[in-house]
N, C-alpha and C positions, 0 to 999 in steps of 0.2 A: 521228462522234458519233451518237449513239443516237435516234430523234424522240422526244420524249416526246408526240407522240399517238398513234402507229400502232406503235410498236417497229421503225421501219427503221432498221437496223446502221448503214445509210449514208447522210451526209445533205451536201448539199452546200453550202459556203462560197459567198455570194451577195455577200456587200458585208465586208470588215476595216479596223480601224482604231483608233486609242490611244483611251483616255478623253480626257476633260476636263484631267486633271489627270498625266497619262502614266502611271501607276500599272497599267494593264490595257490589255488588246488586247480589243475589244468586236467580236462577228463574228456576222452576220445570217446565220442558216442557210435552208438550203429542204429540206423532205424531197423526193424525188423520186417516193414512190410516192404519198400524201397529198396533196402540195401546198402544205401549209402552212410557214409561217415562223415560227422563232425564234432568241432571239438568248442568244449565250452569253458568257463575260468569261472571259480567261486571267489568272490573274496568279501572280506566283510566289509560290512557299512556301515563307517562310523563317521561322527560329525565332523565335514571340515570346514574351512572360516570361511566365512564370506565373502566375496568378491569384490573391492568398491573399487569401482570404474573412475574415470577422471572426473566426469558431471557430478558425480556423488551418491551413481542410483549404486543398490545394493543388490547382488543378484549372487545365487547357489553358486558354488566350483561346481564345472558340467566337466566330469572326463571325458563322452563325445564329443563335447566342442574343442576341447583339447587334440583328442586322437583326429579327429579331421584339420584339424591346422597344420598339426605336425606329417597327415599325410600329404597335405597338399606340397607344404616347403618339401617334403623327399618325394615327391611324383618322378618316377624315373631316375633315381637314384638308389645306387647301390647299398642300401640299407633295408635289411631285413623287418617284418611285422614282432619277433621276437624283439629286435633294438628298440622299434618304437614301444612296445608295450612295457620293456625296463624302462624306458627314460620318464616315461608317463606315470608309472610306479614310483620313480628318483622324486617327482616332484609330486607328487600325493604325498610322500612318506616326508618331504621337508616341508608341505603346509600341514601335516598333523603334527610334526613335534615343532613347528614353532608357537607351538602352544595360547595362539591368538585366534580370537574371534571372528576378528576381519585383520585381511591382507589389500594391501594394494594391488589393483591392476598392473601396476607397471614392476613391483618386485616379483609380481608371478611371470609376466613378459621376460623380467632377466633371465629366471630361472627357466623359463624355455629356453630362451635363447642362448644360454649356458650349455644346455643337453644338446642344442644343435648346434651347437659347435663340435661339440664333441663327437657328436654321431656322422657329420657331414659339412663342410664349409660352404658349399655352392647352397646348400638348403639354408644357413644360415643366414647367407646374404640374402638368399629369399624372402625370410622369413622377415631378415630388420629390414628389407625397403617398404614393405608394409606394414611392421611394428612401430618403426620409427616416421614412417612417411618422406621416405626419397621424395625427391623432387625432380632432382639431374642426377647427370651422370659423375658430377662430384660425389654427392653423396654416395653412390655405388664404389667410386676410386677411395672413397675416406675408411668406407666399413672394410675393403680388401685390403688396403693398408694398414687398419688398427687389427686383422687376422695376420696377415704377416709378421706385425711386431709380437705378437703372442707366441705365435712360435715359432720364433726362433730364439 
Protein backbone atom coordinates (compact mmCIF):
# COMPACT_ATOMS: atom_id res chain seq x y z
CA UNK A 1 0.00 0.00 0.00
CA UNK A 2 0.88 3.45 -1.11
CA UNK A 3 1.94 6.21 2.09
CA UNK A 4 -0.33 8.73 1.65
CA UNK A 5 2.28 11.33 2.94
CA UNK A 6 5.46 10.63 1.20
CA UNK A 7 4.20 8.27 -1.95
CA UNK A 8 6.21 5.02 -0.69
CA UNK A 9 5.06 2.05 -2.83
CA UNK A 10 5.90 0.09 0.11
CA UNK A 11 4.49 0.31 3.46
CA UNK A 12 4.65 -1.93 6.04
CA UNK A 13 1.79 -3.97 8.13
CA UNK A 14 2.45 -3.10 11.96
CA UNK A 15 -0.38 -4.41 13.92
CA UNK A 16 -3.96 -6.59 11.88
CA UNK A 17 -7.21 -7.33 13.14
CA UNK A 18 -11.23 -7.54 12.68
CA UNK A 19 -13.52 -4.64 13.42
CA UNK A 20 -15.87 -4.41 16.19
CA UNK A 21 -18.48 -5.86 14.53
CA UNK A 22 -16.22 -8.60 11.99
CA UNK A 23 -17.26 -6.89 8.92
CA UNK A 24 -13.41 -5.48 8.20
CA UNK A 25 -9.93 -6.34 8.66
CA UNK A 26 -8.54 -2.89 10.19
CA UNK A 27 -4.37 -2.84 9.70
CA UNK A 28 -2.07 -0.07 11.15
CA UNK A 29 0.56 0.54 8.60
CA UNK A 30 4.09 2.22 9.04
CA UNK A 31 5.93 3.81 6.06
CA UNK A 32 9.33 2.85 6.13
CA UNK A 33 10.99 5.69 4.63
CA UNK A 34 8.76 8.72 6.45
CA UNK A 35 8.05 7.07 9.61
CA UNK A 36 4.62 7.58 9.94
CA UNK A 37 1.50 5.50 10.55
CA UNK A 38 -1.71 4.86 9.09
CA UNK A 39 -4.40 2.82 9.24
CA UNK A 40 -6.40 1.14 6.51
CA UNK A 41 -9.88 -1.38 6.55
CA UNK A 42 -10.31 -4.26 4.11
CA UNK A 43 -13.56 -5.22 3.37
CA UNK A 44 -15.21 -7.03 0.69
CA UNK A 45 -16.97 -5.89 -2.28
CA UNK A 46 -19.99 -7.23 -2.96
CA UNK A 47 -23.09 -6.21 -4.92
CA UNK A 48 -25.42 -3.67 -3.36
CA UNK A 49 -28.95 -2.44 -4.65
CA UNK A 50 -29.22 0.36 -6.43
CA UNK A 51 -30.32 3.51 -5.47
CA UNK A 52 -33.61 5.14 -7.03
CA UNK A 53 -33.75 8.54 -6.25
CA UNK A 54 -37.25 10.30 -6.14
CA UNK A 55 -37.10 11.46 -10.30
CA UNK A 56 -36.40 7.74 -10.85
CA UNK A 57 -32.75 8.17 -12.01
CA UNK A 58 -30.79 5.12 -10.79
CA UNK A 59 -27.38 5.47 -9.41
CA UNK A 60 -24.58 2.94 -7.30
CA UNK A 61 -24.90 3.07 -3.05
CA UNK A 62 -21.67 5.39 -2.71
CA UNK A 63 -20.31 4.77 1.00
CA UNK A 64 -18.39 8.11 0.63
CA UNK A 65 -21.29 9.94 -0.08
CA UNK A 66 -22.63 8.31 2.97
CA UNK A 67 -19.65 8.73 5.20
CA UNK A 68 -19.49 12.52 4.29
CA UNK A 69 -23.31 13.17 5.14
CA UNK A 70 -23.06 11.46 8.30
CA UNK A 71 -19.79 13.54 8.91
CA UNK A 72 -21.31 16.68 8.14
CA UNK A 73 -24.77 16.13 10.39
CA UNK A 74 -21.93 15.11 13.44
CA UNK A 75 -19.22 18.12 12.59
CA UNK A 76 -18.46 18.97 16.18
CA UNK A 77 -20.15 16.58 17.94
CA UNK A 78 -19.41 14.12 20.26
CA UNK A 79 -19.25 11.04 18.35
CA UNK A 80 -16.36 9.25 17.41
CA UNK A 81 -14.89 8.01 13.47
CA UNK A 82 -15.26 4.35 14.99
CA UNK A 83 -19.34 5.26 15.69
CA UNK A 84 -19.65 6.45 12.37
CA UNK A 85 -17.92 3.81 10.61
CA UNK A 86 -20.46 1.01 12.65
CA UNK A 87 -23.45 2.82 11.75
CA UNK A 88 -22.22 3.10 8.10
CA UNK A 89 -21.50 -0.76 8.24
CA UNK A 90 -25.39 -1.03 10.20
CA UNK A 91 -26.78 0.07 6.93
CA UNK A 92 -24.40 -1.60 4.32
CA UNK A 93 -25.24 -4.91 6.02
CA UNK A 94 -29.38 -4.07 6.14
CA UNK A 95 -29.17 -3.15 2.22
CA UNK A 96 -27.24 -6.47 1.48
CA UNK A 97 -29.79 -8.73 3.36
CA UNK A 98 -32.65 -7.08 2.09
CA UNK A 99 -32.08 -9.03 -0.58
CA UNK A 100 -33.37 -6.35 -3.42
CA UNK A 101 -31.95 -4.92 -6.28
CA UNK A 102 -33.01 -1.57 -6.00
CA UNK A 103 -33.96 0.43 -2.70
CA UNK A 104 -35.44 3.55 -2.35
CA UNK A 105 -33.80 6.75 -1.68
CA UNK A 106 -36.07 7.64 0.94
CA UNK A 107 -35.94 3.99 2.92
CA UNK A 108 -32.15 4.44 2.92
CA UNK A 109 -32.78 8.17 4.23
CA UNK A 110 -34.75 6.39 7.31
CA UNK A 111 -32.29 4.22 7.82
CA UNK A 112 -29.76 6.98 8.26
CA UNK A 113 -31.77 8.72 9.97
CA UNK A 114 -32.40 5.83 12.45
CA UNK A 115 -28.45 5.47 13.13
CA UNK A 116 -28.44 9.22 13.90
CA UNK A 117 -30.65 9.15 16.06
CA UNK A 118 -29.12 6.72 17.82
CA UNK A 119 -25.57 8.09 17.48
CA UNK A 120 -26.52 11.83 18.32
CA UNK A 121 -29.87 13.90 18.29
CA UNK A 122 -28.67 17.45 17.47
CA UNK A 123 -27.09 15.68 14.32
CA UNK A 124 -30.14 14.14 13.62
CA UNK A 125 -32.14 17.23 13.55
CA UNK A 126 -29.37 18.12 11.19
CA UNK A 127 -29.63 15.77 9.14
CA UNK A 128 -33.81 15.71 8.80
CA UNK A 129 -33.95 19.59 8.04
CA UNK A 130 -32.20 18.74 4.95
CA UNK A 131 -33.55 15.12 4.42
CA UNK A 132 -36.85 16.39 4.81
CA UNK A 133 -36.36 20.06 3.73
CA UNK A 134 -37.29 22.31 6.80
CA UNK A 135 -38.75 25.35 5.77
CA UNK A 136 -39.33 27.17 9.43
CA UNK A 137 -38.88 26.81 12.56
CA UNK A 138 -42.01 24.72 13.01
CA UNK A 139 -40.50 22.10 11.25
CA UNK A 140 -37.23 22.21 13.54
CA UNK A 141 -40.12 22.37 16.80
CA UNK A 142 -41.97 19.16 15.08
CA UNK A 143 -38.70 16.84 14.50
CA UNK A 144 -37.56 17.94 18.44
CA UNK A 145 -40.89 16.91 19.58
CA UNK A 146 -41.39 13.63 17.61
CA UNK A 147 -37.48 12.88 19.37
CA UNK A 148 -38.98 13.56 22.68
CA UNK A 149 -41.88 11.47 22.29
CA UNK A 150 -39.37 8.58 21.33
CA UNK A 151 -37.69 8.72 24.28
CA UNK A 152 -39.46 8.76 26.66
Amino acid sequence: MKCPFCGQPDTQVAETRTTDDDSSIRRRRRCPDCERRFTTYERAELALPMVVKRDGRRTEFDRKKLQSSLHIALRKRPVGVQQIERAIDHIETRLRGSGEREIAAQRLGEWVMAELQRLDKVAYVRFASVYRNFEDVDDFRDAVDALHKKTR
